[in-house]
C-alpha positions in Angstrom: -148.6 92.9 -70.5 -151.4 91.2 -68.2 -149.8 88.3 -68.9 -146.1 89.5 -68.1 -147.5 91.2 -64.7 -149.7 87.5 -63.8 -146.3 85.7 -64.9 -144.1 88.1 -62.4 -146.2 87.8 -59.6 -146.5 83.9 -60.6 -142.2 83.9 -60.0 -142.3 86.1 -57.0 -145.2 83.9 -55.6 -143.3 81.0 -55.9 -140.1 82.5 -55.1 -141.4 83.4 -51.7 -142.8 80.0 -51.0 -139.7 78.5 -52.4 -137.7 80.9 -49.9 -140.3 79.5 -47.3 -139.9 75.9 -47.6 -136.2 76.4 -47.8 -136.5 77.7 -44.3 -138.6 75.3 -43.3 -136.3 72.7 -44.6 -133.5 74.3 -43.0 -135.1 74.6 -39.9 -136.3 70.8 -40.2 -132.2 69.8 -40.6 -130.9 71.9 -38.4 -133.3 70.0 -35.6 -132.4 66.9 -37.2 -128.3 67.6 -36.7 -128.8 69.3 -33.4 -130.6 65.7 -32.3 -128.1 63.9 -33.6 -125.4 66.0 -32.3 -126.8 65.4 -28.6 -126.9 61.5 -29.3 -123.2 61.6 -30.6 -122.3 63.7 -27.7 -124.3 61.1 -25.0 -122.8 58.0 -27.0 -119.1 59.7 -26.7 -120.0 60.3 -23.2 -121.0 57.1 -22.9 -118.5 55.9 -24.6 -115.6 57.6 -22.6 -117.0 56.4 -19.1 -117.0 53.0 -20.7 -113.2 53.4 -21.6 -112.4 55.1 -17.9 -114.0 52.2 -16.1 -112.2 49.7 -18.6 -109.2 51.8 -18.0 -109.6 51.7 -14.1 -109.8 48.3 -13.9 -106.9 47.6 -15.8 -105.0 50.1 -13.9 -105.9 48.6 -11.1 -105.6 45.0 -11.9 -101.8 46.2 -12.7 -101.1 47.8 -9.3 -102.1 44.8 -7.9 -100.2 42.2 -10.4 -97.1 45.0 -9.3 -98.1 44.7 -5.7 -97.9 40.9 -6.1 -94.7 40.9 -7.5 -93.4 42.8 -5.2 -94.8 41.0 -2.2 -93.2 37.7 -3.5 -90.4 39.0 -4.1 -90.0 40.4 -0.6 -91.0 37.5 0.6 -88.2 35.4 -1.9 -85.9 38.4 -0.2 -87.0 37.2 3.6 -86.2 33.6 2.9 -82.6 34.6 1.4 -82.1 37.1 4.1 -83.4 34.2 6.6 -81.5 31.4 5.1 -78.2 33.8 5.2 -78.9 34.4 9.2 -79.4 30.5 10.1 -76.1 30.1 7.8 -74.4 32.9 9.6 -75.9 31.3 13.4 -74.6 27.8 12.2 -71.2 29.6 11.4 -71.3 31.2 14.8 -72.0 28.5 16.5 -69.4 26.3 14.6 -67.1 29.2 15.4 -67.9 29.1 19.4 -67.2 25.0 19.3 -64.4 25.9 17.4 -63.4 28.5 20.0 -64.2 26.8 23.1 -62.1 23.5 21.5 -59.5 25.5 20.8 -59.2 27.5 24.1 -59.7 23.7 26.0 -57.0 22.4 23.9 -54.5 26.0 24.8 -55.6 24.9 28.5 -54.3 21.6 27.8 -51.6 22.6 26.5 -51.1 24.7 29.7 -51.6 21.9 31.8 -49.5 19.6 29.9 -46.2 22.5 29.6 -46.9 22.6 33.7 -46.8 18.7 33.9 -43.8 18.4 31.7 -41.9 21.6 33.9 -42.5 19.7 36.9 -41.5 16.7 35.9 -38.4 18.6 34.4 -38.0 19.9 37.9 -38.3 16.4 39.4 -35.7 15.1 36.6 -33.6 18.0 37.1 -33.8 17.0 41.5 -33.1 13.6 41.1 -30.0 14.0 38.7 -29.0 16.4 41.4 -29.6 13.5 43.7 -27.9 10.7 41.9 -24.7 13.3 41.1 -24.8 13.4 44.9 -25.7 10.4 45.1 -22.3 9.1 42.6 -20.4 11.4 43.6 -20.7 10.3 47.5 -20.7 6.7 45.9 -16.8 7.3 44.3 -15.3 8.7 47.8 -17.1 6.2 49.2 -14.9 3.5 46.9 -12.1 5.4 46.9 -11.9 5.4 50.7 -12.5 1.9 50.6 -10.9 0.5 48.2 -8.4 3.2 47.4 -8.4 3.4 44.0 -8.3 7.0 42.0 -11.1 8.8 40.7 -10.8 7.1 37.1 -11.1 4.1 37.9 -14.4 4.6 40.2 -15.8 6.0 38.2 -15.7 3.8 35.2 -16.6 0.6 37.8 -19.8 2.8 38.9 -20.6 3.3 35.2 -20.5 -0.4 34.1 -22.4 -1.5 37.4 -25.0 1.6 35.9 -24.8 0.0 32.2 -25.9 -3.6 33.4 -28.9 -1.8 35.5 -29.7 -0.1 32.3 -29.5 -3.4 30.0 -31.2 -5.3 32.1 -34.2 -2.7 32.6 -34.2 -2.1 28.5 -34.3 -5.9 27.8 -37.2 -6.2 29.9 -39.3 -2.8 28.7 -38.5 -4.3 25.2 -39.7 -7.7 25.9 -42.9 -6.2 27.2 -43.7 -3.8 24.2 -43.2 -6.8 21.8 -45.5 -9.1 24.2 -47.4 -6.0 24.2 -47.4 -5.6 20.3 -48.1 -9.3 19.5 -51.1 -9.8 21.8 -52.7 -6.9 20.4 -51.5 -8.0 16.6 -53.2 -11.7 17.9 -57.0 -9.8 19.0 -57.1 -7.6 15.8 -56.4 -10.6 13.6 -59.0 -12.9 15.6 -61.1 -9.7 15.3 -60.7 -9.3 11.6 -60.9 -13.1 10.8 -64.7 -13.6 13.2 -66.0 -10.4 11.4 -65.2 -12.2 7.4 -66.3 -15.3 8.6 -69.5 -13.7 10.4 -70.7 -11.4 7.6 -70.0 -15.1 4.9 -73.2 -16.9 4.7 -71.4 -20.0 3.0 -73.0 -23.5 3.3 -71.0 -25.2 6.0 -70.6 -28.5 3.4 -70.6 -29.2 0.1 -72.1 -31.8 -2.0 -69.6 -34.5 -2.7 -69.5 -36.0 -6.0 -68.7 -39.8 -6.8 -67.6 -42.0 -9.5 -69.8 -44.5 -8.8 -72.4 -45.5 -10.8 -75.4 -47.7 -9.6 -77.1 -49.9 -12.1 -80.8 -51.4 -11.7 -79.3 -54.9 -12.0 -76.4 -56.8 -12.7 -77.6 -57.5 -16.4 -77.0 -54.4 -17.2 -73.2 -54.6 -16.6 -73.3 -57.0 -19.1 -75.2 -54.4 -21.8 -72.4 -51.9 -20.7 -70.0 -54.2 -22.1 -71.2 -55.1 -25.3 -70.9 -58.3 -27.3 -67.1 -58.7 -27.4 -67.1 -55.6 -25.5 -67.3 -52.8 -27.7 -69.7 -50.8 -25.7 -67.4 -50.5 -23.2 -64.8 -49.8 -25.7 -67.0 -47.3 -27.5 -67.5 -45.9 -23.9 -63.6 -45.6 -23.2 -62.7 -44.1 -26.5 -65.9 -41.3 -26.5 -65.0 -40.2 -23.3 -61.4 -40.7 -22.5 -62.4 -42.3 -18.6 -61.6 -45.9 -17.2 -64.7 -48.1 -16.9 -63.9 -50.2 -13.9 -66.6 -53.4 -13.9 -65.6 -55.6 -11.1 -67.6 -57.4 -8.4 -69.5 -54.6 -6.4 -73.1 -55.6 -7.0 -75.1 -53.7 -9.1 -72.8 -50.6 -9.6 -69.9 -49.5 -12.0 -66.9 -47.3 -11.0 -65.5 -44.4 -13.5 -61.7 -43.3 -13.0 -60.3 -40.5 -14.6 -57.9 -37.3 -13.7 -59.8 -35.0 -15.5 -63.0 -34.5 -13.6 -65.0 -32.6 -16.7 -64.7 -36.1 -18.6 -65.5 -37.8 -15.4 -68.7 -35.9 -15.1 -69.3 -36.3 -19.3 -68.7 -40.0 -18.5 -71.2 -40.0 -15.7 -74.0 -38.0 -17.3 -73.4 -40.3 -20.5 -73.8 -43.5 -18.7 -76.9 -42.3 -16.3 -78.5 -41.1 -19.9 -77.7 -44.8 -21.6 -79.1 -46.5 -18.3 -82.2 -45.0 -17.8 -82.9 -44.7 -21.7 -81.7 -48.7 -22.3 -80.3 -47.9 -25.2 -76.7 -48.8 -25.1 -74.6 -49.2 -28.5 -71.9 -47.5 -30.2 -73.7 -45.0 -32.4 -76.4 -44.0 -29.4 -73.1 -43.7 -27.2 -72.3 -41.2 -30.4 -75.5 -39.3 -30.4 -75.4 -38.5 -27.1 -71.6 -37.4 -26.2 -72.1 -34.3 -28.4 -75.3 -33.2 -26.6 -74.0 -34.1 -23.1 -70.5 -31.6 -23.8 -72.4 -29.0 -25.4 -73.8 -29.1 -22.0 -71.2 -29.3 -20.3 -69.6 -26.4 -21.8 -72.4 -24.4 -21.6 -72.9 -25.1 -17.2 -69.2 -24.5 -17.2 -69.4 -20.7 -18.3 -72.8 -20.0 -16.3 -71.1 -21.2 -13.1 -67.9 -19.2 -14.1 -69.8 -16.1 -15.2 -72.1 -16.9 -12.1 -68.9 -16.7 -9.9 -67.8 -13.6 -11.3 -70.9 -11.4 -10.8 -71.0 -12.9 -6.9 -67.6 -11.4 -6.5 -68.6 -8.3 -8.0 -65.4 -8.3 -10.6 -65.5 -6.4 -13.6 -63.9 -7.1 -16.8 -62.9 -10.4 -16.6 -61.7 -12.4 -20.1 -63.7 -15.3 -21.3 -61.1 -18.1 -21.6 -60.5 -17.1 -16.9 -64.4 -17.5 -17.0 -64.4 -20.8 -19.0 -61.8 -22.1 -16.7 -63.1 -20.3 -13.5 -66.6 -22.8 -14.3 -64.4 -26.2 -14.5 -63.7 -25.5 -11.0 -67.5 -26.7 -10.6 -66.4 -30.4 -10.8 -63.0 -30.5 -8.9 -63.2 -31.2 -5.3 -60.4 -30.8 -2.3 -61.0 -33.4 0.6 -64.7 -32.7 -0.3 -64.9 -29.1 -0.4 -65.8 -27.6 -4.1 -63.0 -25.3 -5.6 -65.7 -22.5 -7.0 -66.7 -22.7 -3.3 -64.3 -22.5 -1.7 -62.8 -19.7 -4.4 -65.9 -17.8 -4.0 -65.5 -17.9 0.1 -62.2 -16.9 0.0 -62.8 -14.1 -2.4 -65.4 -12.9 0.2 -63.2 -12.9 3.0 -60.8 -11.3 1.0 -63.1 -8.6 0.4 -64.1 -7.8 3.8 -60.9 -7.8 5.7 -59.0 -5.6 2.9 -62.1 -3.0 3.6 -61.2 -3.5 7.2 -57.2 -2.7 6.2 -57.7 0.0 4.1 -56.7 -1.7 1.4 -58.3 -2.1 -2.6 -61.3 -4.4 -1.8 -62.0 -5.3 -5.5 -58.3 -6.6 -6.2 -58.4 -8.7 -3.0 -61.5 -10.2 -4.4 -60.1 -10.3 -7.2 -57.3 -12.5 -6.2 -59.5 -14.5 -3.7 -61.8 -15.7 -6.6 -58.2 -16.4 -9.2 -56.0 -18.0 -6.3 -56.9 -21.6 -7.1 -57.9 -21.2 -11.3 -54.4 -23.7 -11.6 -56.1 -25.9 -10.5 -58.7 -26.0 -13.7 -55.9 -27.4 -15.7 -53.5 -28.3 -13.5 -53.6 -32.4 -14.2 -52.7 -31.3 -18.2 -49.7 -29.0 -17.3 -46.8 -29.6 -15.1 -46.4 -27.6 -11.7 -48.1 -26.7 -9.0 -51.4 -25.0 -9.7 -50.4 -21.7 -8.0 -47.5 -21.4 -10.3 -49.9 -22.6 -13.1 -52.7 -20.2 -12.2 -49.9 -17.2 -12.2 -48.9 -18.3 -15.4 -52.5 -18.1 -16.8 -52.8 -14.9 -15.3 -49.8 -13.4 -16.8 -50.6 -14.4 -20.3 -54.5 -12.6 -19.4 -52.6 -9.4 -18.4 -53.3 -9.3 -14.9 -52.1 -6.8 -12.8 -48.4 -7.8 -11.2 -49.7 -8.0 -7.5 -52.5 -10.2 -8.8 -50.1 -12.6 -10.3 -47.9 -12.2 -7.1 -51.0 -12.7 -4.7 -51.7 -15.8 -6.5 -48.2 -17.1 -7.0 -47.1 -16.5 -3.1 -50.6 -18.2 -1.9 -48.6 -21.2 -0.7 -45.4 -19.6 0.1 -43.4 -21.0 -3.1 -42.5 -17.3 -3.9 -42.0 -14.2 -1.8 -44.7 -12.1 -1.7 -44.3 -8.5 -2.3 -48.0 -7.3 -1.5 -50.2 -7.2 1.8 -52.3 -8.9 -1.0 -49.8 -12.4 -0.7 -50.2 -12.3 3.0 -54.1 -11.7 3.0 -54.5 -14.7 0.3 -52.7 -17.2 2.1 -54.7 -16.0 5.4 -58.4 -16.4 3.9 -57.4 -19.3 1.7 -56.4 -21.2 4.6 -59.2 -19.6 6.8 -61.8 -21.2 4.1 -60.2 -24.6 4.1 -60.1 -25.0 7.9 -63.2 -23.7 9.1 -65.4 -26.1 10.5 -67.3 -28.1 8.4 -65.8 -26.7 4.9 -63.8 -29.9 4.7 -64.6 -33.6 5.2 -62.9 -37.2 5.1 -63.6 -40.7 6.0 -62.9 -41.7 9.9 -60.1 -44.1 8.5 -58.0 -41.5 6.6 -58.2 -39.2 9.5 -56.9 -41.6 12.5 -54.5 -42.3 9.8 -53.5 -38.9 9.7 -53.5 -38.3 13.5 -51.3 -41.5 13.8 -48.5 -40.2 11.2 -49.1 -37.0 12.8 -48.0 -38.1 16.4 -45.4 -40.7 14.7 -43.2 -38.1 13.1 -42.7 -36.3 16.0 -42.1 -38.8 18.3 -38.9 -39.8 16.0 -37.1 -37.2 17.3 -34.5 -37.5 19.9 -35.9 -35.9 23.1 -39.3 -36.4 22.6 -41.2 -37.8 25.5 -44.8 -37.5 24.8 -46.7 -36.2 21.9 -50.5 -35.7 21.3 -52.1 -34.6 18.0 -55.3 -31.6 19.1 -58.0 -30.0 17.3 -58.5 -32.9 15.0 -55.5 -32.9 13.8 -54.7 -29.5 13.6 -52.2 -28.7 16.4 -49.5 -31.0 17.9 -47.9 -30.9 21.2 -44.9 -32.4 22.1 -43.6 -32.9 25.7 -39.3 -33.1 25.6 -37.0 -34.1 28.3 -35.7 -30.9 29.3 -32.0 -32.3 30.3 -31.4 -33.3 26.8 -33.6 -30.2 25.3 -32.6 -26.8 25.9 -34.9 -24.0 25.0 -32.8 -22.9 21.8 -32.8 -26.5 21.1 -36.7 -26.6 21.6 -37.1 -24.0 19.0 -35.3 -25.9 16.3 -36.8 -28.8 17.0 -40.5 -27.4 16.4 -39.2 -26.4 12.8 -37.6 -29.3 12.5 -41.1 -31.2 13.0 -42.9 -28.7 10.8 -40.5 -29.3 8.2 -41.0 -33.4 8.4 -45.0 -32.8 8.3 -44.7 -30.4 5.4 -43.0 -33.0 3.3 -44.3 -35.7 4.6 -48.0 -35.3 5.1 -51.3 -34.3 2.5 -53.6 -31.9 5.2 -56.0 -29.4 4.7 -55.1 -25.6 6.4 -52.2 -25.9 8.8 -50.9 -27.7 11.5 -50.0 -25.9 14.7 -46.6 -27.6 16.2 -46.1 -26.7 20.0 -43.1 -27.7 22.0 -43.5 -28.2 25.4 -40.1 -27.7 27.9 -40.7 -27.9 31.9 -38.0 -27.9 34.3 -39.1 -29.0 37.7 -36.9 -28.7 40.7 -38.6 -30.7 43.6 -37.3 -30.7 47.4 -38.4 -31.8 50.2 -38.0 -30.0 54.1 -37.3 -32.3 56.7 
């Protein structure tokens, strides 16, 4: 029973301090969560400030990225609004010229209705005056000479028609005078401006058949034993070796001047190298027209990007390059092509007309004569011909054709050719020739015209470029003296070989001499 009771009081002993360290336990948590309830309430505190300051910033950082944007974007506004009030001043202001041009040109208007009604009223005056005037003028004839109204009248109106006549004849004769003298300072104008804004050489290079040799012994190499180097020579090269008596030189004839210029190159080579027999005459020929060929398409192709042209065919090029070696009284025909496709150029800017066809046609006008010692004709025909079968435009071909008058030109083009190939040829110093050819020249010049009956006196000018002949004027009347200036033109034309054009003036003077005594 003891034992029961001890055991009891054992349980509730320990129940109580059970009960007791439960409370202190709980007690001992409940600090413990109330702690760390206060440290999760400061770090949320914390916590939240830390997201309101982030939050701040970021707000604020927006309104001023907003407040950015909107600033440049009134400021993009400004400039628009700006630009749209200088465009609307300018527009104002173009508006006042406008305006005020407009209200000068009513005034002028004004002024020029008030001129034309006074003169109106002057007009209207003096046909009041002259009916008078007439009118007075028939009584006056039919007092005198008693004839009837009718027939007064229609004597007043014929002496009127021949006042008339007379007065039309010479207003007309003064507008044409007019008309050509200004036609003669826009051409001179035109043709100082090409030839100013051309920096051609004044003279070409003048090539030669001759050959000079180092000695006389080596003529006799050049001929060969029994003369098969020359004949080997002749055969390669299709040229005449001419080996006469000039010392120490050799003379090369041919028509064709690329197998002149193969011929020259091939003998200079065989000179200088001293090698001179039939197989080495072999060797080189192949090399030396390879060459040849090849110089004759650069110059051509050259020509063409110098004139600017585009899509020009090979074969024109090939034969635009053997212009190179063919010569006119010294002046080179690329050269002189080139020139005129230049001038060309600049005075059909001046007229208004296609610039790149007339240089076109400048640079073509003379290709005929590339071929024209194979093929029969005269080398503008040839050179339309050539063009034609190229497919060339029709005023090209015309332009070329026409260059020399042998067709009509139907193109300014024709007109502007003939002009600027002539203007090439006869400048000074494009064209050259020995002093005997030329006194020749001026003597057949003078001696043609003075055949003619009526001729006094004639004298060849400007080196041959203008004649004037003096005519008796009792057996030359001026219709007669116009005839007989194409008559002479005619005879030179036919006659003569010149460069450009000759300038034949007739000269009639009627003096009536008296003496007061």
């Amino acid at each position: 029973m003891e034992i029961i009771i001890y055991s009891a009081a054992a349980l509730g002993v320990g129940l109580i301090v059970g009960i007791i360290v439960h409370m202190i336990l709980i007690k001992a948590v409940g600090s413990k969560s109330v702690s760390l309830a206060n440290k999760s309430r400061l770090d949320a505190e914390r916590e939240a400030e830390r997201l309101l300051r982030e939050a701040r910033v970021t707000a604020k950082s927006d309104v001023l990225k907003i407040k950015e944007e909107f600033e440049n974007e009134m400021r993009e506004r400004r400039r628009e609004i700006q630009a749209s009030e200088r465009r609307l001043a300018q527009k104002e202001e173009n508006l006042d010229k406008k305006s005020d041009s407009f209200e000068a040109k009513v005034k002028n208007i004004e002024k020029k209705e008030r001129d034309v009604d006074t003169v109106k009223e002057r007009l209207l005056a003096k046909e009041e005056e002259l009916k008078k005037s007439i009118s007075h003028q028939i009584e006056e004839l039919q007092r005198i000479t008693e004839l009837d109204r009718e027939s007064a009248t229609a004597l007043l109106l014929e002496k009127l028609k021949g006042e008339v006549e007379n007065e039309c004849g010479i207003l007309i004769r003064n507008i044409v005078e007019e008309s050509r003298q200004k036609a003669e300072r826009e051409s001179q104008r035109l043709l100082v401006l090409a030839i100013q804004r051309y920096a051609g050489d004044c003279t070409y290079e003048r090539t030669t058949a001759t050959i000079p040799l180092p000695s006389d012994e080596m003529k006799g190499r050049i001929i060969g034993r029994e003369g098969r180097n020359i004949r080997a020579l002749e055969a390669a090269t299709g040229v005449n070796i001419l080996i006469d008596d000039t010392p120490e030189a050799v003379v090369i004839s041919c028509f064709d001047p690329i197998r002149k210029e193969v011929a020259r190159r091939l003998l200079e080579k065989l000179i200088s190298d001293g090698r001179i027999h039939p197989t080495r005459i072999e060797e080189l020929i192949k090399k030396i027209r390879k060459d040849i060929d090849d110089e004759v398409y650069d110059a051509g192709e050259k020509a063409v990007l110098e004139c600017g042209l585009q899509g020009v065919p090979k074969p024109l090029i090939t034969l635009l390059g053997r212009l190179q070696f063919r010569f006119s009284f010294s002046q080179n025909v690329l050269k002189h092509s080139i020139e005129t496709s230049a001038f060309m150029g600049v005075i059909a800017a001046e007229l208004g007309l296609d610039e790149h066809k007339a240089r076109r046609i400048g640079l073509f006008h003379d290709i005929g004569k590339a071929v024209d010692h194979e093929i029969e004709g005269t080398h503008a025909a040839i050179g339309a011909d050539i063009l034609r079968k190229h497919n060339e435009a029709k005023d090209v071909i015309n332009a070329v054709a026409a260059h020399h008058e042998e067709v009509e030109g139907i193109t300014p083009y024709a007109i502007l050719a003939n002009a600027c190939d002539a203007l090439s040829a006869s400048r000074p110093g494009a064209r050259s020739e020995t002093t005997e050819l030329y006194l020749k020249r001026l003597e057949q010049l003078e001696a043609i015209a003075g055949e003619f009956s009526g001729v006094e006196s004639c004298f060849a000018l400007q080196a041959g470029r203008e004649i004037r002949v003096v005519v008796q004027p009792e057996k030359i009347s001026e219709a007669q003296a116009q005839v007989l200036s194409r008559d002479i033109c005619t005879r030179i034309e036919k006659e003569m070989n010149y460069p450009g054009q000759i300038k034949v003036s007739v000269i009639r003077e009627t003096r009536s001499v008296e003496y007061a005594k």
